[in-house]
N, C-alpha and C positions, 0 to 999 in steps of 0.2 A: 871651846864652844863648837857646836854641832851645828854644820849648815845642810839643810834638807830640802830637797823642791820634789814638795810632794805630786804624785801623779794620778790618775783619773785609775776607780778599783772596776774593775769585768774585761769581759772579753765582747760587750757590746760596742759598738763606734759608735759616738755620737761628735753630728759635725753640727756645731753652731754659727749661723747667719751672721754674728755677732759678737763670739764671744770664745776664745779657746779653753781649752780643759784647767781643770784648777785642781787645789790640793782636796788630798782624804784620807781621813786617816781610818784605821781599825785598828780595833780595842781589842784584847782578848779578854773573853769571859768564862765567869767561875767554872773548872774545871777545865781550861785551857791553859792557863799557867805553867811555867817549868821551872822548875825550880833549880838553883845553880848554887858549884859549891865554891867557885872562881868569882864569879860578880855579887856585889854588895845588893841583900836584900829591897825590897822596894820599903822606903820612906816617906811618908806621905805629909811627916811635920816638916820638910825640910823645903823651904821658900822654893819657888821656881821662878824661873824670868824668860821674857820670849822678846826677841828683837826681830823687825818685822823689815824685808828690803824689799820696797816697790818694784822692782820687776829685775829680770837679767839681761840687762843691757848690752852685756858682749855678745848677745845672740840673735840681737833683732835690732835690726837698722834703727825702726820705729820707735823703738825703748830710750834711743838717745836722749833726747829731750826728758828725759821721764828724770826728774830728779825726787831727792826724799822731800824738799821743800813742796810738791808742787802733790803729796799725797799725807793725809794725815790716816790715822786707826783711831777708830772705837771701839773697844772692847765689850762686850758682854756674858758676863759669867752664866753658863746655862747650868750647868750641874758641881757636886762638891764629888768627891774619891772617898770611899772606903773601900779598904784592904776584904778582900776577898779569904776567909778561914785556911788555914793549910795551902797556900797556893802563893806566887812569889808574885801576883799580879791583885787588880785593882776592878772594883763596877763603879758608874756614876753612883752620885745620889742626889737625886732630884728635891727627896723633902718635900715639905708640907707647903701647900700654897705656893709654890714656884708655877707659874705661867709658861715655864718650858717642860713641865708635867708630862704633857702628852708627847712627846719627844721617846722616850721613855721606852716603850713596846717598839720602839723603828730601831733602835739600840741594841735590843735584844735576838739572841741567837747567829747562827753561822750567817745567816741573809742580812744581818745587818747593814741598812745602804745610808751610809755618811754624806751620800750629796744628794739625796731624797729629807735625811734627817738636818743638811745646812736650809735647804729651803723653808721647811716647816718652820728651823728656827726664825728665819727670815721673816717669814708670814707672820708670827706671834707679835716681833719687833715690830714690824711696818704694818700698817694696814692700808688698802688700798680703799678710796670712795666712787663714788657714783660717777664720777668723772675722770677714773683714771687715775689722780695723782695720791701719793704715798705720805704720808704721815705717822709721829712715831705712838703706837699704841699703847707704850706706856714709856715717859721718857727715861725714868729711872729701875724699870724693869729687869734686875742683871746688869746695869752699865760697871762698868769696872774703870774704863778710861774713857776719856774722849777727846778729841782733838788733839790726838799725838803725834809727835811727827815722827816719820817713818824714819829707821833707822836707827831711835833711837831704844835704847833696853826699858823693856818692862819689869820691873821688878819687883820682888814681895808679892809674887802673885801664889794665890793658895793650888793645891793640886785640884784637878778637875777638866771640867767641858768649857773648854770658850768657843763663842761666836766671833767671829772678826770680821771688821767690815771696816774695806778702804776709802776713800773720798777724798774729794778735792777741799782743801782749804777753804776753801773761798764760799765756797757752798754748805750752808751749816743748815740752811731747815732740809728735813727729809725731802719733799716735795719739788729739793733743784738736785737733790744727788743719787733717790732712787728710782728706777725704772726697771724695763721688763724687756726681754730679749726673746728672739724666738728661736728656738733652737728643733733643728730637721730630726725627725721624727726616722729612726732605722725603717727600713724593708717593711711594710707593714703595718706600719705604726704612723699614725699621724703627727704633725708638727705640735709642739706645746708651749708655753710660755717659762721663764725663770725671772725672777727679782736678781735686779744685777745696780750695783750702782758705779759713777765717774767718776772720773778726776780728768784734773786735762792740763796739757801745756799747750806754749804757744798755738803748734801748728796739728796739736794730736787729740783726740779723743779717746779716753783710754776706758776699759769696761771691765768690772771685778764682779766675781760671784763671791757671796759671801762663803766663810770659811770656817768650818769646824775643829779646833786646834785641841789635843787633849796633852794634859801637864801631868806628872810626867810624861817620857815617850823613851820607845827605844833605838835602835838605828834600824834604818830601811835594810829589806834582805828582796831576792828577784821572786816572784812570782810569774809563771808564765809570762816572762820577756820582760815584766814589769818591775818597777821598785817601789814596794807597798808597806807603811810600816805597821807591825803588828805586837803588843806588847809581850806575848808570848816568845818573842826573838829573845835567844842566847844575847847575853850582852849586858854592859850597866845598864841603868835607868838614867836618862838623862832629863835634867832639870834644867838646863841654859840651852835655850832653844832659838835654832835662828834659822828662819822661813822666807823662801823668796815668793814674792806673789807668780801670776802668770795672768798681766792682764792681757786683753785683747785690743790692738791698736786701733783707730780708726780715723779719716780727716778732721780735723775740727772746723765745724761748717761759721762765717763770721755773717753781716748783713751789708748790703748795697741800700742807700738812700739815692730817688734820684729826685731832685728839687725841680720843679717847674713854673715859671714865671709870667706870666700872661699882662702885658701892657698896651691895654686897648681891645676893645670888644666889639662884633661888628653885631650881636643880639641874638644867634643863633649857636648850639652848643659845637664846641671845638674839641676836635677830636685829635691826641699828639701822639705816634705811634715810636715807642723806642726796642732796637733792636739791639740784647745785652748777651755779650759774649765775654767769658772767663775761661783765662790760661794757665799754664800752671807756670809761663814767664812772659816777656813782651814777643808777642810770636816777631815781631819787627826788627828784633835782635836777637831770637831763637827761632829759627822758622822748623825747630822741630817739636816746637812747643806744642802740649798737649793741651786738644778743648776741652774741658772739665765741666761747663756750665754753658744751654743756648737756651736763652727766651725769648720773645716779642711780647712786648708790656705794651699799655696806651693808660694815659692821662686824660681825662673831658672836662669841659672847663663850660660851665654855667654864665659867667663870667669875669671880668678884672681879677688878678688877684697870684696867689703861688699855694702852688700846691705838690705834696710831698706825698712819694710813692716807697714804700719799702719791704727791699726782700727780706724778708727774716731767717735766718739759719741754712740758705740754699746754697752757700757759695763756699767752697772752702777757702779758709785763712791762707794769707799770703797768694792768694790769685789776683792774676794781672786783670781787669776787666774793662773790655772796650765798650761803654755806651754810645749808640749811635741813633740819632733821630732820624727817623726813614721817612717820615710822613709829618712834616711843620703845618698842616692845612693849606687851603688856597687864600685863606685869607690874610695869613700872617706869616713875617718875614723872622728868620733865625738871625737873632742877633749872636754871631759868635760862633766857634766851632762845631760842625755836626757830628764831627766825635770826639768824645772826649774818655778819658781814662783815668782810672784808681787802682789801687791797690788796697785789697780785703782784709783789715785791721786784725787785732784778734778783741772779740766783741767782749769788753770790760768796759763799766762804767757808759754802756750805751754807746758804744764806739763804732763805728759804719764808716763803709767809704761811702763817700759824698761826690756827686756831680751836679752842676746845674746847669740849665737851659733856660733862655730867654727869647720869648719872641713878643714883635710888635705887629700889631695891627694894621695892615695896608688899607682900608677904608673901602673894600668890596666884602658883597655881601653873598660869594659862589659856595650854594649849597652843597654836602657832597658825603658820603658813608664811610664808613669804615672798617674792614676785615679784620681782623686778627689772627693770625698764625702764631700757633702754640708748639713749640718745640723742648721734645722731654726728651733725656737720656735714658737706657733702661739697660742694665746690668743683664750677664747672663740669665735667662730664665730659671730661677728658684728651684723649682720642683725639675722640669726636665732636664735641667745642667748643661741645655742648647747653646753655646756660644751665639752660635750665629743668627739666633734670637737679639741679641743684643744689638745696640745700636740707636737712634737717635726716631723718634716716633713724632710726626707733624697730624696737629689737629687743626682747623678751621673754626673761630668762633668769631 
């Protein structure tokens, strides 16, 4: 078996926000072929099989966690192979009524661009609505497999064009596993968007660009610095195909609930002010622990009663988080600690850390407002790549 980690085809650099380079392949076409009197012709009735490893783990800290249970493939057949006349190579064939049709002309000639023709395929499979989210435009459209678990052989697969697309187990309608990335735009060129979908472990968020895989294939040769593989290479034709993906890591963000408890009411609204800090361990036993997450939240309270505030996807998984009540009002007394502490689940089955607070009513009635300071963390600057842009940004509301 043949293992290949396909790489990104030009001599243009493109840095993704989001998302590292993936595989590409190129095809040679009619008239490009070489014919060999050492390697066995090309076959095109002879089954092929592709077995699929979610990422290369001995290379990226982050890939750890990344196991084959926690990534499955669906495959979709986008074109069939016929043998090209007098030539020891192969063109798709699209056929009649294939919805990967227009695929077709992006295929074709020297400028053929294979990760311009993954997206298109992309686009036909998913369709995006009015609101953002992705759906599949036709579910049987070309599927070949689905919910595979990675690693494991695909087999009895016919020669031809597949699409492949990685995902989380766990997330089977389109609408939780595709989405869009933006990826930096070269020298001149403005930023654009790409269809990418997840999988995730515990503590990762991981991002795949979908993938154009052609069956057969031959072995990778350099192209300007590069290893790009081209069916026109000296060599067998290889039918038993094993691909490593190259997703792109990212925190996996979980939720904070904070519960609030109001026990007596003096008639006028109650304003509870919580100051919510997240580490990446108990800075009180790491005091080099990193702040990851600062806000200031507030609870109003109409009155008697509890009431529940929640962060949604802000905090990343396995963060220590200190909630602290800065402001109980003048009217009502904290029952119980003013800070209190969780640790950031990984968010399955509705899973959140949970804190709560309770306060009683002291029977005065001191009227009195309330500020809010908003504190946001903000990454290097995007477009001018300023470090020193970066940093923690305070509003007043």
């Amino acid at each position: 078996m043949k293992d290949k980690k396909y790489l990104a085809v030009g001599k243009k650099k493109i840095s993704l926000i989001a998302l590292a380079l993936v595989s590409v392949m190129l095809l040679s076409l009619p008239g490009q072929g070489i014919g060999r009197a050492k390697a066995d012709p090309i076959d095109l009735e002879i089954p092929c099989s592709l077995t699929v490893q979610p990422g290369d783990m001995a290379n990226r800290e982050e890939l750890a966690e990344l196991k084959n249970e926690d990534v499955v493939i669906d495959l979709y057949k986008v074109a069939g192979a016929k043998k090209v006349p007098g030539y020891d190579t192969y063109e798709f064939d699209f056929g009649e009524n294939n919805p990967y049709g227009a695929l077709a002309r992006m295929l074709e000639g020297k400028e053929a661009d294979y990760r311009a023709a993954a997206q298109a395929a992309a686009e036909i499979t998913f369709t995006k609505d009015d609101n953002g989210s992705f759906s599949h435009a036709s579910i049987d459209a070309g599927l070949v497999q689905k919910n595979l678990a990675s690693g494991t052989k695909i087999e009895n697969l016919e020669s031809g064009l597949y699409l492949l697309v990685a995902r989380s187990p766990k997330l089977a309608e389109a609408s939780d596993y595709v989405t869009e990335v933006t990826v930096k735009g070269s020298e001149g060129q403005a930023d654009f968007t790409q269809i990418a979908t997840i999988a995730h472990s515990d503590h990762y968020t991981y991002t795949f660009l979908p993938e154009l895989i052609a069956l057969p294939t031959k072995d990778a040769v350099m192209v300007n610095g590069e290893n790009l593989v081209n069916t026109a290479n000296p060599g067998d034709w290889i039918t038993d195909l094993n691909v490593t993906l190259k997703p792109q890591p990212g925190p996996r963000y979980g939720d904070l609930q904070i519960r609030k408890n109001l026990e007596g009411y003096g008639g006028q609204e109650a304003s509870f002010v919580f100051q919510i800090e997240a580490y990446t361990a108990d800075p009180a036993v790491e005091p080099d622990a990193e702040l990851v997450y600062s806000d200031v939240r507030t609870i109003q309270f109409g009155g008697e009663g509890s009431q529940e505030l929640k962060l949604s996807g802000l905090i990343p998984v396995g963060s220590y988080v200190l909630v602290t009540e800065v402001y109980p009002g003048p009217s009502y007394r904290l029952d119980g600690a003013q800070t209190q502490d969780v640790v950031i689940p990984v968010p399955e089955n509705g899973a959140a850390g949970l804190v709560e607070f309770t306060n009683i009513y002291q029977g005065t009635t001191t009227s009195g407002g309330v500020i809010t300071n908003h504190f946001e963390y903000h990454e290097e600057n995007t477009e001018t790549r300023n470090a020193e842009e970066a940093g923690w940004e305070w509003t007043q509301q």
